[in-house]
Every structure is written in C-alpha cells, then in structure tokens.
C-alpha positions, -999 to +999 in steps of 0.1 A: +000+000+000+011+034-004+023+056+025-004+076+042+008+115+052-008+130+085-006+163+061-029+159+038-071+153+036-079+117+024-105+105+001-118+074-010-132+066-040-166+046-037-177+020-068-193-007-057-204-018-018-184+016-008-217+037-018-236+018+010-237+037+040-240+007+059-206-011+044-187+016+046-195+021+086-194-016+094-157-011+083-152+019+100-179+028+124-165+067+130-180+068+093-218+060+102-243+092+094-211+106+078-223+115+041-205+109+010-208+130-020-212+117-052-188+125-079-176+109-116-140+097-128-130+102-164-108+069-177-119+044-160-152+017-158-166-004-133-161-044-140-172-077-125-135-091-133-125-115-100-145-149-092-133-158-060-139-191-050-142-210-014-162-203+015-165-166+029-197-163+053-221-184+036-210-181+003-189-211-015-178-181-047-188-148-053-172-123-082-162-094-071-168-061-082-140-040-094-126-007-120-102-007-145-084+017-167-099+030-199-095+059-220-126+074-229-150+054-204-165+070-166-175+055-135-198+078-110-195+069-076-189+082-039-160+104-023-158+093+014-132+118+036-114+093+059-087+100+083-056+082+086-076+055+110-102+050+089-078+043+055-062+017+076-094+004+079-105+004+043-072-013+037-077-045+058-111-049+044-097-045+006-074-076+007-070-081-031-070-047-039-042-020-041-049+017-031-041+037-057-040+076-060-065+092-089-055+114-112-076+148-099-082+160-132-102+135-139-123+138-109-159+158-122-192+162-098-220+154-113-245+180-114-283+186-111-286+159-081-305+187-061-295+207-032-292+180-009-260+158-032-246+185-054-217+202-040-200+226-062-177+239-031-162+200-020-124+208-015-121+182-042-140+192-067-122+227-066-086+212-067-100+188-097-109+222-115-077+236-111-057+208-120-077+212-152-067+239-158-032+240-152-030+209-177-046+230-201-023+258-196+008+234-199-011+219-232-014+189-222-042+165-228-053+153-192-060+120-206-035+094-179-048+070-162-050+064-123-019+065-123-005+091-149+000+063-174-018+057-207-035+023-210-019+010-242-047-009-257-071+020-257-052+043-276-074+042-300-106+060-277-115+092-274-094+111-245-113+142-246-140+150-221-162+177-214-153+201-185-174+205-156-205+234-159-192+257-134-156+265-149-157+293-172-143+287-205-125+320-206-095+337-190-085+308-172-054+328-153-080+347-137-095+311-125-065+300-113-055+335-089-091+330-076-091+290-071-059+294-056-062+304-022-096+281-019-075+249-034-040+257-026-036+259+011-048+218+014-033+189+002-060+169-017-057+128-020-084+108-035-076+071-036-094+044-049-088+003-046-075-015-079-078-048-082-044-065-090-048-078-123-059-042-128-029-019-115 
C-alpha cells in the first residue's frame, strides 16, 4: 500500500459496496451518518473481473466487483473523507485490492442531483478544476490513467472529455488566482482500490 501523510485530507473513491452507507460504517464505524458525496471519474469503468472461490460467510464463490483503466469510459461513484484511522481500515477490508491515487483531473461532480447531493464547493471538486486547468495551460491532454500512465490498448478512444459546468471557458489565469487560495492551502488525495490484475 502506499504511504499515508498526516498532512494531507484523504478521500476514498466509492464504486461498488463503498456507496452503501452501511458497508462503509461496518468497516469503519466513525464513518456511520457521515455522508458521501457523489462525484464521476474520467478513464476508468466499473467491472465484474474477479471470481473468487471457497467459503467466505455463507457463500462457496462470489465475483467481485472492481474498476479498471480506460481511455474514454466513466465510472460515477462516492467520495468518502477518511482519516488516517479509517484508510487503515478500508485497507484491511480490501485484501486483493491496491490503493491507488487518482489522477484529480479526472475527478468531475455530477450536477443537477438537487441541493441535498450537489456540492460545487467539496475541496475536491475545486482542486480537480484547477488541475484542469493547469494541464490545459501546460497543453497537455489530461488523458493518464489512475496512475498518470496511458492504457496502451485503448489508444485508440477518445481522451477528450467535457469540462465541468461551473468553470468558465475564458481567461483561465483569472480562474486559477481566484481558485488558488480556496485549493491551494490543502493537500488533496483521492484514492481508490485496484484490483491487482488491474494496477
């Protein structure tokens, strides 16, 4: 797994059992009544890709749900804060899985879920608009994967996506001086669980 820092605010990408409020706070109870807010990742898709067979509870095989990398596909979701306690946690419970870090330009909220889900002002949701557009500053395409690398058999997909509602289209130094001190002055991880064969 990969080395948790005291310094920064931790999220957690929610796919599959993760978007139950009930899983996530039978894993970590300090989470129970804690909401998550929903949000979309560019590049990636959601899989049933791992039969695991033998006994667990009373099940003799179950297949598990999982993501993978690929250009040009989304997955919507859950963020989930955690502290450094909690991603221990998560963790233990996702033997099988590796934690990886995601890519915060690809992160988008999804918008028009009503008052009560949409949340244009989530700390990540303004560091994933400004890593926007820094990349398309720096000209580059904002099409990695996870993990900053491109998934080689899906070169041939679109890597373009559309930008979230709320940025402005124009004068995009002016976003940046104005995102800045809202963005800047917190260090923003958003992790999600790979499985293996899927790193």
């Amino acid at each position: 797994m990969v080395p948790i820092s005291s310094a920064v605010r931790h999220f957690i990408f929610g796919y599959g059992s993760l978007i139950c409020p009930l899983s996530r706070s039978i894993t970590a109870p300090t989470l129970a009544g804690v909401p998550a807010t929903p949000a979309l990742i560019y590049h990636m898709e959601r899989t049933w890709s791992a039969r695991i067979d033998g006994p667990k509870h009373h099940l003799e095989g179950f297949t598990a749900m999982g993501v993978r990398l690929r250009r040009g596909k989304k997955c919507s979701g859950v963020l989930i804060e955690v502290d450094e306690e909690e991603l221990h946690q998560f963790d233990v419970r996702e033997t099988g899985y590796d934690r990886k870090l995601i890519d915060l330009e690809h992160i988008h909220r999804i918008p028009n879920l009503g008052d009560d889900l949409d949340d244009e002002d989530h700390i990540v949701f303004h560091r994933s608009e400004l890593a926007r557009r820094r990349s398309s500053i720096n000209g580059s395409s904002g099409a990695g994967s996870v993990d900053g690398e491109a998934e080689e058999d899906e070169k041939e997909e679109s890597n373009t996506y559309d930008v979230d509602e709320g940025i402005a289209e124009s004068e995009p130094e002016a976003f940046l001086d104005t995102t800045l001190d809202v963005a800047e002055n917190e260090d923003v991880r958003v992790w999600v669980y790979l499985q293996r064969e899927h790193r």
